[in-house]
ZADREN-560425 format. One record per residue (C-alpha): residue number from 1; residue in three letters; chain; x, y, z. Coordinates in Angstrom, 2 decimals. Last residue first. Example, Ala and Ser with C-alpha at 12.3 -4.5 7.8 and 13.67 -1.06 7.14 Angstrom:
// ZADREN-560425
resi|resn|chain|px|py|pz
2|SER|A|13.67|-1.06|7.14
1|ALA|A|12.30|-4.50|7.80
***
This chain:
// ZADREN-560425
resi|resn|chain|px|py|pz
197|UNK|A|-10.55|-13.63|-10.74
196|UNK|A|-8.41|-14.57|-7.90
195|UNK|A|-5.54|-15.77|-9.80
194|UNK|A|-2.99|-18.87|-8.53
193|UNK|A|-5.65|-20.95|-9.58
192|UNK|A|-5.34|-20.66|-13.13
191|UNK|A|-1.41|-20.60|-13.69
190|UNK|A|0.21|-16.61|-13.39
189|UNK|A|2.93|-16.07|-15.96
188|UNK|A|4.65|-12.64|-15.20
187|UNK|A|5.07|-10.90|-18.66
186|UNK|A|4.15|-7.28|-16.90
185|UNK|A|1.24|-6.19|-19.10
184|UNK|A|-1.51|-7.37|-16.57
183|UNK|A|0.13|-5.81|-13.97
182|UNK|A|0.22|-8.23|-10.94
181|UNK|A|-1.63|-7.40|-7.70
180|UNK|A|-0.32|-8.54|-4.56
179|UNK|A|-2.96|-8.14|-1.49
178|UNK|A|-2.88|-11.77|-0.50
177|UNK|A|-4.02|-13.07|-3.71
176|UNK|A|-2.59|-12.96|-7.18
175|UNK|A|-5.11|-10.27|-8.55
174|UNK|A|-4.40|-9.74|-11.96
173|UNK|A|-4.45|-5.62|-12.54
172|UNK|A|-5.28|-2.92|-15.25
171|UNK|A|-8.87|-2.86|-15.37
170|UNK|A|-9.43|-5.26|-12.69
169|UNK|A|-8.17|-2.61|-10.47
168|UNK|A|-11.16|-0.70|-10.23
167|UNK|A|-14.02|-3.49|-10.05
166|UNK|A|-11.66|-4.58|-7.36
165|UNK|A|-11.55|-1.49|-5.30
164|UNK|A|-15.19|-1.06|-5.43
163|UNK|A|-15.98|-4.99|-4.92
162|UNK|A|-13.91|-4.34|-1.08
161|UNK|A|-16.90|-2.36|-0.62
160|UNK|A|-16.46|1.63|0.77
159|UNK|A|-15.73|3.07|3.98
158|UNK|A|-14.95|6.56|3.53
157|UNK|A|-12.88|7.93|6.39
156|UNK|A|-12.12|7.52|9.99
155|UNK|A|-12.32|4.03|10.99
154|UNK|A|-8.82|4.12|12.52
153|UNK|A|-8.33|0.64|14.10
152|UNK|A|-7.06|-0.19|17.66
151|UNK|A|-10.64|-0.19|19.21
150|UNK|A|-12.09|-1.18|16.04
149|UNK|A|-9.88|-4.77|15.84
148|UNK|A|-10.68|-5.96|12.38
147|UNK|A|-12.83|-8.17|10.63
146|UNK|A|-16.73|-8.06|10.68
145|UNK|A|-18.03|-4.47|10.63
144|UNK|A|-14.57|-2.40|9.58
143|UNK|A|-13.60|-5.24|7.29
142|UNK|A|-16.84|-5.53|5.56
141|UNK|A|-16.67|-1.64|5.28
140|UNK|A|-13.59|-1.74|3.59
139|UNK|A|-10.06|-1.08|5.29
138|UNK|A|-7.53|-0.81|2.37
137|UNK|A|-4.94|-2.72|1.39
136|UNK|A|-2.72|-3.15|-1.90
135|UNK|A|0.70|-4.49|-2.76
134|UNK|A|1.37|-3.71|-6.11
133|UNK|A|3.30|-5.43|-8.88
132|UNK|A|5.36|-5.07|-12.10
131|UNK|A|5.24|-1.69|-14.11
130|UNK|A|3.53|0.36|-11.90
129|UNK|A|3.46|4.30|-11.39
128|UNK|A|0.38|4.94|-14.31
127|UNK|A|-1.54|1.88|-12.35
126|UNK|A|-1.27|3.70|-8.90
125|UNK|A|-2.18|6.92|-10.40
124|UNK|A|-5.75|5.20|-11.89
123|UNK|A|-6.39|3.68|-8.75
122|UNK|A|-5.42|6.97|-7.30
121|UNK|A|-7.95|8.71|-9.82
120|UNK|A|-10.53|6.35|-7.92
119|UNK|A|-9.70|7.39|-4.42
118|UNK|A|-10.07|10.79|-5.21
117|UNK|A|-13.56|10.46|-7.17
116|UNK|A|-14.78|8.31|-4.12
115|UNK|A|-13.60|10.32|-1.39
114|UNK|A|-10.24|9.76|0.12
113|UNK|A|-9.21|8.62|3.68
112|UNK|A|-10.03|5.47|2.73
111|UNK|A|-7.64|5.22|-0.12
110|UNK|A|-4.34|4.94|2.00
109|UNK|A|-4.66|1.67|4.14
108|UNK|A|-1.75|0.30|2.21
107|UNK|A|0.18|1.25|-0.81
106|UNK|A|2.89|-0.27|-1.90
105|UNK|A|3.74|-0.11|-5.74
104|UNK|A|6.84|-2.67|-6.73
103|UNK|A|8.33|-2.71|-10.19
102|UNK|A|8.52|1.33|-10.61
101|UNK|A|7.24|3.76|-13.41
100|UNK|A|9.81|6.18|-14.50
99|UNK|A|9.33|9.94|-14.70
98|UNK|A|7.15|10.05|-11.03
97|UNK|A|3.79|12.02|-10.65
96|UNK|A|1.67|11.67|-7.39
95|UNK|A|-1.83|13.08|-7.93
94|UNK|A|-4.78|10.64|-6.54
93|UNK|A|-1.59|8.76|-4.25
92|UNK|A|-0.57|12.40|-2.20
91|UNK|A|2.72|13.86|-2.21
90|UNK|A|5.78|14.49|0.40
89|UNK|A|8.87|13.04|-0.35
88|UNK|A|9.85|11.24|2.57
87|UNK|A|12.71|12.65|5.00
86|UNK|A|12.00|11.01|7.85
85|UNK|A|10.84|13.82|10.51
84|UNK|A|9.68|15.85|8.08
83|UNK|A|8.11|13.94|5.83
82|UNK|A|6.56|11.92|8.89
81|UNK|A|4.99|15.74|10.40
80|UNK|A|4.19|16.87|6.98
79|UNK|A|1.60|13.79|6.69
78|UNK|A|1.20|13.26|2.86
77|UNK|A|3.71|10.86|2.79
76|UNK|A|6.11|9.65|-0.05
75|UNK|A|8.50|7.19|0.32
74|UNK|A|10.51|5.74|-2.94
73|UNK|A|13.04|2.81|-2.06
72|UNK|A|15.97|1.58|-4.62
71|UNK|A|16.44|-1.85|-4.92
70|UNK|A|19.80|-3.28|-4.27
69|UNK|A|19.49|-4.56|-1.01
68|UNK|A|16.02|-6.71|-2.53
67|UNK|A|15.09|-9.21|0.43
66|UNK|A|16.57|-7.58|3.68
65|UNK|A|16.32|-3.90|1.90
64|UNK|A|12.45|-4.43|1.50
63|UNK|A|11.99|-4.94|5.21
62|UNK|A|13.91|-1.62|5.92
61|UNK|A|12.17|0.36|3.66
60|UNK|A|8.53|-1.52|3.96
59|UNK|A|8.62|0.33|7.72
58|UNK|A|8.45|3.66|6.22
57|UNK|A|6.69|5.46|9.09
56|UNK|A|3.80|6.54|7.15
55|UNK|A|4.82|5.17|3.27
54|UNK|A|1.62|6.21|2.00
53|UNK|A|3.05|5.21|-1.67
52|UNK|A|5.61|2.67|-1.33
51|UNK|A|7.32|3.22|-4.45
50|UNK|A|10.21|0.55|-5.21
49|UNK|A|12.63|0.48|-8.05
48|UNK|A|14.80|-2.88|-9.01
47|UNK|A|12.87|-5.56|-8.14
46|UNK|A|12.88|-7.98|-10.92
45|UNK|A|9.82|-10.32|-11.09
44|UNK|A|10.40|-14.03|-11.10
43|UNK|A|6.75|-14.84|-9.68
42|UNK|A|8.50|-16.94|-6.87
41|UNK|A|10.36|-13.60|-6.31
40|UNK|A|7.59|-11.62|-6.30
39|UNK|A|5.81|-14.30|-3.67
38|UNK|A|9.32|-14.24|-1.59
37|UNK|A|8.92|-10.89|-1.56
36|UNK|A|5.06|-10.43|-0.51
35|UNK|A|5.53|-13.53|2.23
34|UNK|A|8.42|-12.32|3.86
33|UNK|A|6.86|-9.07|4.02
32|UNK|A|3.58|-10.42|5.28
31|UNK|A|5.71|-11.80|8.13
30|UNK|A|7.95|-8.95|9.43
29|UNK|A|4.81|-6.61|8.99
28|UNK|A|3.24|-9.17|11.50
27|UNK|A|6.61|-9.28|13.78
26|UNK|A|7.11|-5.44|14.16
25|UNK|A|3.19|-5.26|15.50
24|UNK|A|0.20|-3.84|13.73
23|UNK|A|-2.59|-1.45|14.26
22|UNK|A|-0.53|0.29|17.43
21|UNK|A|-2.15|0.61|20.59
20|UNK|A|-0.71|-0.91|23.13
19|UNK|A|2.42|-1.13|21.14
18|UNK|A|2.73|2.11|21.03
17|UNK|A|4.46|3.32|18.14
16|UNK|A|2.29|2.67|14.83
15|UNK|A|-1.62|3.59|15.44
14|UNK|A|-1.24|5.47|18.63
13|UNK|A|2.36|7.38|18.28
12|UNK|A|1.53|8.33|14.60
11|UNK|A|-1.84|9.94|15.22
10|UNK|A|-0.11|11.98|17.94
9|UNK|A|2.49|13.38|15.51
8|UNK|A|0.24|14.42|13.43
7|UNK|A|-1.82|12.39|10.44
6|UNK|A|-5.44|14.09|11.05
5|UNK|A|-3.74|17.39|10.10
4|UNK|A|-3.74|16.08|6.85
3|UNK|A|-7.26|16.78|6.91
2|UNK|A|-9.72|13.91|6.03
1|UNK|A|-10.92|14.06|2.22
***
């Protein structure tokens, strides 16, 4: 498992603040927003409770309020710097508990930085907190050879096949394509082609 001390306050000013840097600009997290909520909506799935799990600076907060005002955002961090500093509940994904299940799990780039038997009880974890749909990423080593930017990516971590994480979630999830994963007990009606499996 990388060190929490890993996710400092320098950490955070390379891979989110500066935009020489940073992983992702303001306008790309604009964008696949726009796409995941007008997708849930499309899909006709309430969004009342959000947990965006890994929140790091909790950019999904403020994109999330735009589409669903009324929803009610969950962060939790494991970095005590960004729970700090924002206010997040802090937790990790393998061991997070939470009373009431929520309609919209976020959780990107997270699981690398856990070993195998971590990552997988977080699959499990993330299944246990959703009721509707997550949003999941996570480099893989396909990505990390073929895909992304390594000079402004973190490879640190376990990089494991994107067939890991999807022999994983099969159990529980529909994949719906561009990250969203629908809980197969949810009642959202997916046609043929709009699955991946």
């Amino acid at each position: 498992m990388v060190d929490t001390q890993h996710f400092d306050e320098a950490y955070y000013r390379r891979y989110y603040e500066d935009p020489r840097t940073r992983v992702a600009a303001p306008e790309e997290i604009r964008t696949l927003a726009d796409f995941v909520c007008g997708y849930l909506m499309y899909m006709q799935l309430p969004i009342r409770r959000v947990l965006d799990m890994g929140c790091g600076m909790g950019t999904w907060k403020y994109q999330l309020k735009r589409h669903f005002p009324r929803a009610k955002y969950t962060g939790v961090e494991r970095s005590e710097y960004l729970c700090k500093r924002f206010g997040f509940k802090q937790g990790s994904v393998d061991s997070f508990e939470s009373a009431r299940a929520f309609d919209l799990v976020i959780c990107q780039d997270v699981l690398q930085y856990l070993p195998e038997r971590n990552a997988a009880a977080a699959v499990e974890r993330l299944s246990a907190l959703c009721r509707g749909a997550l949003l999941f990423a996570v480099l893989t080593r396909e990505d990390w050879e073929e895909n992304c930017d390594q000079e402004l990516t973190d490879g640190t971590g376990y990089l494991r096949s994107g067939r890991w994480y999807r022999k994983r979630l099969k159990k529980d999830f529909i994949n719906a394509g561009g990250g969203l994963f629908v809980k197969r007990d949810a009642g959202v009606v997916l046609y043929e082609l709009e699955k991946l499996e």
